[in-house]
N, C-alpha and C positions, 0 to 999 in steps of 0.2 A: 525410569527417570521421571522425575516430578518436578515441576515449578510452582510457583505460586506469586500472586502478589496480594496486598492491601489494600484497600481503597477506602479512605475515610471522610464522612459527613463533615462538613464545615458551615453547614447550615445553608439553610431555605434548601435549594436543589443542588447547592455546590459539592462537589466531594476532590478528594487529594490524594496523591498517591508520588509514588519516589520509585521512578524504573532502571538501574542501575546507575543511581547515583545521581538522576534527572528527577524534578520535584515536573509533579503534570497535574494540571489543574480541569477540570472537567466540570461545565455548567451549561443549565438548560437556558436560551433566550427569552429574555422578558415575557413576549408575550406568552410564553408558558410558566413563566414563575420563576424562572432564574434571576441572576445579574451579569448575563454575558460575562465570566469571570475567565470562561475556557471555552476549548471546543466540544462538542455534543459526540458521545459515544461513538457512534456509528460511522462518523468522517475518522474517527483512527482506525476505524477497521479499513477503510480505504489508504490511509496512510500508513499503516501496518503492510499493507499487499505491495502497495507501490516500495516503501523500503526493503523489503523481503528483498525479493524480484531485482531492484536496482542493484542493489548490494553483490548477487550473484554477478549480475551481466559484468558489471563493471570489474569485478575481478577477476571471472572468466578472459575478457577483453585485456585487460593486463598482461594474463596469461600467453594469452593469443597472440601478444604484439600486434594490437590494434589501440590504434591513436586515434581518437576523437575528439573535435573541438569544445563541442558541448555533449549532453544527454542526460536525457528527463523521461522520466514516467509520470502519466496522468493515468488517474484511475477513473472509468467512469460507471454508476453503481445505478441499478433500477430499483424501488422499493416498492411493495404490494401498497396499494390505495390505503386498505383497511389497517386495524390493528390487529394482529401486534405487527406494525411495519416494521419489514425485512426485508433485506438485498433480496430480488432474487434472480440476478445477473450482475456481474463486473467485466467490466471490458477496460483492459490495460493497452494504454498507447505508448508503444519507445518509441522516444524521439532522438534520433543522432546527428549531427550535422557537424559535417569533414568532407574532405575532398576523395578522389579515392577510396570510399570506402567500401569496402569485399561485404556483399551483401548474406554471402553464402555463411559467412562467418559471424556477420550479425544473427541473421537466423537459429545459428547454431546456438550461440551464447544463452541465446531468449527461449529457444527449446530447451537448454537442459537447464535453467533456471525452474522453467514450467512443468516439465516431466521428472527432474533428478533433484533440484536441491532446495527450493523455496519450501518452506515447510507451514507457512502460510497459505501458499496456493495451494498445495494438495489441501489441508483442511478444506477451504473455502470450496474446494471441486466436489465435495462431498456434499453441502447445501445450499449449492446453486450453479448456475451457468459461469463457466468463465472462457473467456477468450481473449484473444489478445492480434494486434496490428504492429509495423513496423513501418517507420516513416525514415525518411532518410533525405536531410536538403545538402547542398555544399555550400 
């Protein structure tokens, strides 16, 4: 199985691109020569992880009959000083807040998310650290 997508120049540092149906605009910050037009490469690979990841729990949790009030992934990413700067750690936060909630079941959801279906996290396990926390308020 193969994907692909396109990404085209729109001048100075800007480029464009269309992800199922979604126009996504991508530019570097002034003070690098952009026009802040989008966000900068490397926060979607963060935001890549975090929707992977979310997408699972939240449907696993469905599955599960488990109700939740709210629930969030922050993703948080270290990069080497030098260039060419790269992740090289992310550290994923679930955030769940409900009453009652079976923690053993949250675990569960967010382990086979990380071990069985995200196909982003395994990538990312491959060139770099990841781990992941479990917060839970009511």
């Amino acid at each position: 199985m193969k994907d692909s997508i396109d990404v085209n120049w729109t001048g100075d540092l800007s480029f464009e691109t269309e992800v199922n149906g979604h126009r996504i605009v991508m530019d570097a910050r002034p003070e690098a020569g952009g026009k802040d037009k989008g966000p900068r490469p490397k926060p979607l690979m963060m935001v890549a992880l975090a929707g992977c990841t979310g997408m699972d729990v939240a449907s696993l949790l469905k599955k599960m009959r488990i109700e939740v009030e709210s629930f969030s992934v922050r993703v948080e990413g270290e990069l080497t000083e030098t260039h060419p700067k790269q992740f090289i750690s992310m550290h994923v936060i679930y955030s769940f807040k409900g009453k009652d909630l079976p923690m053993d079941k949250l675990k569960r959801a967010v382990e086979l998310s990380q071990d069985n279906y995200c196909g982003v996290s395994a990538t990312y396990k491959k060139a770099m650290k990841l781990s992941y926390e479990i917060k839970v308020t009511s």
